[in-house]
N, C-alpha and C positions, 0 to 999 in steps of 0.2 A: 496495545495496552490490554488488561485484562479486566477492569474495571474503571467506572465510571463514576465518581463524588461529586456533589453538587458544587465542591471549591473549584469545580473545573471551569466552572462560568464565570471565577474572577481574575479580570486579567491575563486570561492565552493570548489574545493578538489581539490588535485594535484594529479594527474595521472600521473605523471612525469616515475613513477615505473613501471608502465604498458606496458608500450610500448615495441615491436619488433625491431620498425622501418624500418617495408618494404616499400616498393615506395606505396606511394598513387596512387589511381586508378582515371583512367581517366574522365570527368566528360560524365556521361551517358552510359560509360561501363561496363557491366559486372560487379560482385563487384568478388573478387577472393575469394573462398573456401564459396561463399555465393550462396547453393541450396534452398533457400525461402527465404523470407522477414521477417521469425520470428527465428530463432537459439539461441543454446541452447549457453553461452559462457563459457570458461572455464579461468581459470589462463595464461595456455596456450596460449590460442586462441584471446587472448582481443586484447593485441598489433595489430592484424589485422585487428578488427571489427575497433577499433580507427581511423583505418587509412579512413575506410571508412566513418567516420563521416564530412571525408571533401567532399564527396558526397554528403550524404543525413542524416538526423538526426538520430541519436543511439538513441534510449530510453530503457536504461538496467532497468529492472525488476528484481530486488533483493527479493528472495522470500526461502522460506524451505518448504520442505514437513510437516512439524508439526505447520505450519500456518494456522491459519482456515482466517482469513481475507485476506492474498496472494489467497485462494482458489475462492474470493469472485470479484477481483481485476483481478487477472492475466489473466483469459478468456475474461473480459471485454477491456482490451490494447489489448490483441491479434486481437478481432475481429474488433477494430478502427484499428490498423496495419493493416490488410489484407484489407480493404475495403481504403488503402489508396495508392492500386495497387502501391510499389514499393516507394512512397515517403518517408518511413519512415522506417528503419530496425530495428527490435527489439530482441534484445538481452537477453534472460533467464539467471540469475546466480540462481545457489544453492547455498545460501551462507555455507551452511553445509559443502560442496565438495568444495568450493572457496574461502579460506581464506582471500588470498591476494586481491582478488578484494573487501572482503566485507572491508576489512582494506580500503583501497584503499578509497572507497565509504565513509568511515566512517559510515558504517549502522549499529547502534546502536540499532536499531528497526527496525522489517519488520511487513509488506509488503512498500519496498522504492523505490520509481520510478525515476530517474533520467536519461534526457538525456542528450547529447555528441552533441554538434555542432563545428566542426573543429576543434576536439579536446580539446574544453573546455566545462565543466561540467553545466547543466543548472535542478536547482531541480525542481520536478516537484509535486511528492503525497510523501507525508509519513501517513500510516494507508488507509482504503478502502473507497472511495468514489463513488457514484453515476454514471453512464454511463453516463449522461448527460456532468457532469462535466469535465469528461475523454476528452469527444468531446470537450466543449473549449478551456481545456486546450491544446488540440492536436493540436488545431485549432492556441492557440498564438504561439505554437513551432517552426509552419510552417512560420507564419511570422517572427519571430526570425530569422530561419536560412535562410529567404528571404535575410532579410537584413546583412546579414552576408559572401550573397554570395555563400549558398550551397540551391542548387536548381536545384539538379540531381534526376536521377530516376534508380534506379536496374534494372536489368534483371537477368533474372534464368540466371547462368553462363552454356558456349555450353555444350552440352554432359550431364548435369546433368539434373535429375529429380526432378520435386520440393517437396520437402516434404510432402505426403499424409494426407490431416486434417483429426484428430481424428474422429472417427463419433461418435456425440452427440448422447448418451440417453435421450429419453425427461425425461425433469422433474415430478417430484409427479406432481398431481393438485394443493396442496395446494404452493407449494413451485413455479411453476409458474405466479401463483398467486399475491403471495408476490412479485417475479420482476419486473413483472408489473407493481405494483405498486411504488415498489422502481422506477422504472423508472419513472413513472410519477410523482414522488416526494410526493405519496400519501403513507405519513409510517403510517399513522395510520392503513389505507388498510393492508398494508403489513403486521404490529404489528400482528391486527388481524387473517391472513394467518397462520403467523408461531405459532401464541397461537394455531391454530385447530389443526395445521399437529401435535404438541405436545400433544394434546390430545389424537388423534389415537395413537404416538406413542411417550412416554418419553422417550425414548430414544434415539432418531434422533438427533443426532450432529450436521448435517448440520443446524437442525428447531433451536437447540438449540444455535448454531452461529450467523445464522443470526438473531432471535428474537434479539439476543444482540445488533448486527452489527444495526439492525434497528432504536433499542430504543435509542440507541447511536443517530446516526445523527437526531432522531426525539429529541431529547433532548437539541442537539448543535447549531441546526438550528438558532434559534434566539440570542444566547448568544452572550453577546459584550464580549472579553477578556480584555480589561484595564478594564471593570466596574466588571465584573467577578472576578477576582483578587484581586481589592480592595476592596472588600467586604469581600472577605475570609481573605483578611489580616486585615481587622478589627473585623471580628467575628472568631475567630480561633475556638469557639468551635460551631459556626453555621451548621450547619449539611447540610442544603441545599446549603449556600455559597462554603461550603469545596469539597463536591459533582459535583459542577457547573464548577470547577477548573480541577477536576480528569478528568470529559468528555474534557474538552478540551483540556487535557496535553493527554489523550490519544488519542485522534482523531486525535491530532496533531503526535501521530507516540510515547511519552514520558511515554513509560510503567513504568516503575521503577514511577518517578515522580508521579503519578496517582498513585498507592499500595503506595508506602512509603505515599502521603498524608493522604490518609482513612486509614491505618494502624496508623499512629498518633494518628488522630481524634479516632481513635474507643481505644485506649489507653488512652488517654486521657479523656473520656466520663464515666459517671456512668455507671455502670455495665446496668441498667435498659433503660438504653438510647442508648442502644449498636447497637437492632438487626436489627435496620436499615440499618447499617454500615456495618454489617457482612454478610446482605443482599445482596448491590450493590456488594460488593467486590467478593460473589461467579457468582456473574452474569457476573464481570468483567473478572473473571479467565473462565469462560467459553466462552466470547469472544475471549480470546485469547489463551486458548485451554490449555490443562493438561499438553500435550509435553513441552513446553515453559519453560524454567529455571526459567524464570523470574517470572513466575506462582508458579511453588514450590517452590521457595524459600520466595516469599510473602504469600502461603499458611502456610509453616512451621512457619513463624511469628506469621499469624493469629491463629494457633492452641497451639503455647506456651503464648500469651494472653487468649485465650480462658481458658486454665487451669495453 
């Protein structure tokens, strides 16, 4: 999303289920069982974190290990979290390990960012975007829960240590490269970056991720979704119309949506008109990575069409 409205606190998801219900903490103390500004949450554990979000804002990160876009996303919130000393607590779910909170969330697709302001739900990403973005959209949350009245700040609770940051590996050359230039919103840059690193090495998942992840927002950039839409539903067998819909159903977090369209279209399409189709589609499954269900079971599709 690109903005954030205060209607955003009425009714997104009921969390009603979640909750513990221990005594809210104080405003500007300590937050309880909270040794860093970033923790990992569990089923368990949420009803507590809840409570703190009438402190200061929750931003749960709904992610799995067999995510290649969560992988692209998740470091980027952490280091807006930490550079935002204490204003913002961020909460990890595995949705793998955490059933009920992904219920909860209704995360039907990850990577899904959602934060928590005194207790009510406020959406924020679905699928991976830009650092840049990260920061605006951080940036309206704050005032959200300005006006909302939570405008506390955490402290490492007494006695505890706060949790050691990983120590980063620097990146390949080429692949720092590429962030860079994601950063600066220069994806052609980037495009470029990750086509080299794949040429030293076809087999790099990460190059082969983010090339995807790239060509993706270099593609969505300008697109209007009402004019988008209405074209595909006027050409259903327009190849590029059909195409223009997929990236934004998937950008937009709407996997399923995205395969089931281009699996139509490429059903629908002469045989000789196909390998365009079959094209995007294996570039699509390699953005969102071979582990993903949702991947082989639109691969298995695509190969009982094939033969």
């Amino acid at each position: 999303m690109s903005e954030i409205s205060p209607a955003a606190l009425r009714g997104a998801v009921d969390l009603s289920t979640l909750r513990n219900r221990p005594a809210a903490p104080a405003q500007g103390a300590p937050a309880p069982g909270v040794t860093d500004v970033v923790v990992d949450a569990t089923d368990e554990s949420f009803g507590e974190i809840l409570e703190i979000s009438r402190t200061v804002p929750v931003v749960v990160d709904l992610w799995a290990e067999w995510c290649g876009p969560c992988k692209q996303l998740s470091p980027i919130i952490e280091k807006v979290t930490r550079e935002l000393n204490g204003r913002v607590l961020l909460a990890k779910v595995d949705v793998d390990a955490n059933p009920q909170l992904a219920q909860g969330f209704r995360a039907q697709s990850i990577p899904m960012v959602v934060a928590v302001i005194a207790g009510q739900p406020v959406p924020m990403f679905t699928g991976a975007v830009p650092e840049q973005q990260v920061r605006d959209v951080f940036a309206q949350l704050l005032q959200l829960a300005a006006q909302n009245g939570v405008t506390g700040t955490l402290t490492v609770g007494e006695g505890a240590e706060p949790a050691a940051e990983p120590e980063e590996l620097p990146l390949p050359p080429l692949h720092a490269e590429a962030y860079a230039a994601i950063e600066a919103g220069d994806y052609a840059a980037a495009i470029v970056a990750y086509e080299k690193a794949l040429a030293e090495n076809p087999r790099d998942e990460e190059a082969i991720a983010g090339l995807g992840q790239v060509r993706l927002l270099d593609r969505v950039q300008s697109l209007d979704l009402q004019a988008a839409r209405a074209a595909a539903a006027a050409g259903p067998l327009d190849v590029q119309a059909q195409f223009d819909v997929a990236d934004l159903d998937l950008a937009g977090g709407h996997i399923d949506d995205a395969f089931g369209r281009l699996l139509d279209l490429f059903e629908k399409l002469p045989s000789d008109e196909r390998t365009a189709v079959r094209e995007r589609l294996v570039e699509l499954f390699g953005l969102i990575g071979a582990a993903d269900p949702r991947v082989g079971a639109a691969r298995n599709r695509l190969t009982s069409l094939l033969f």
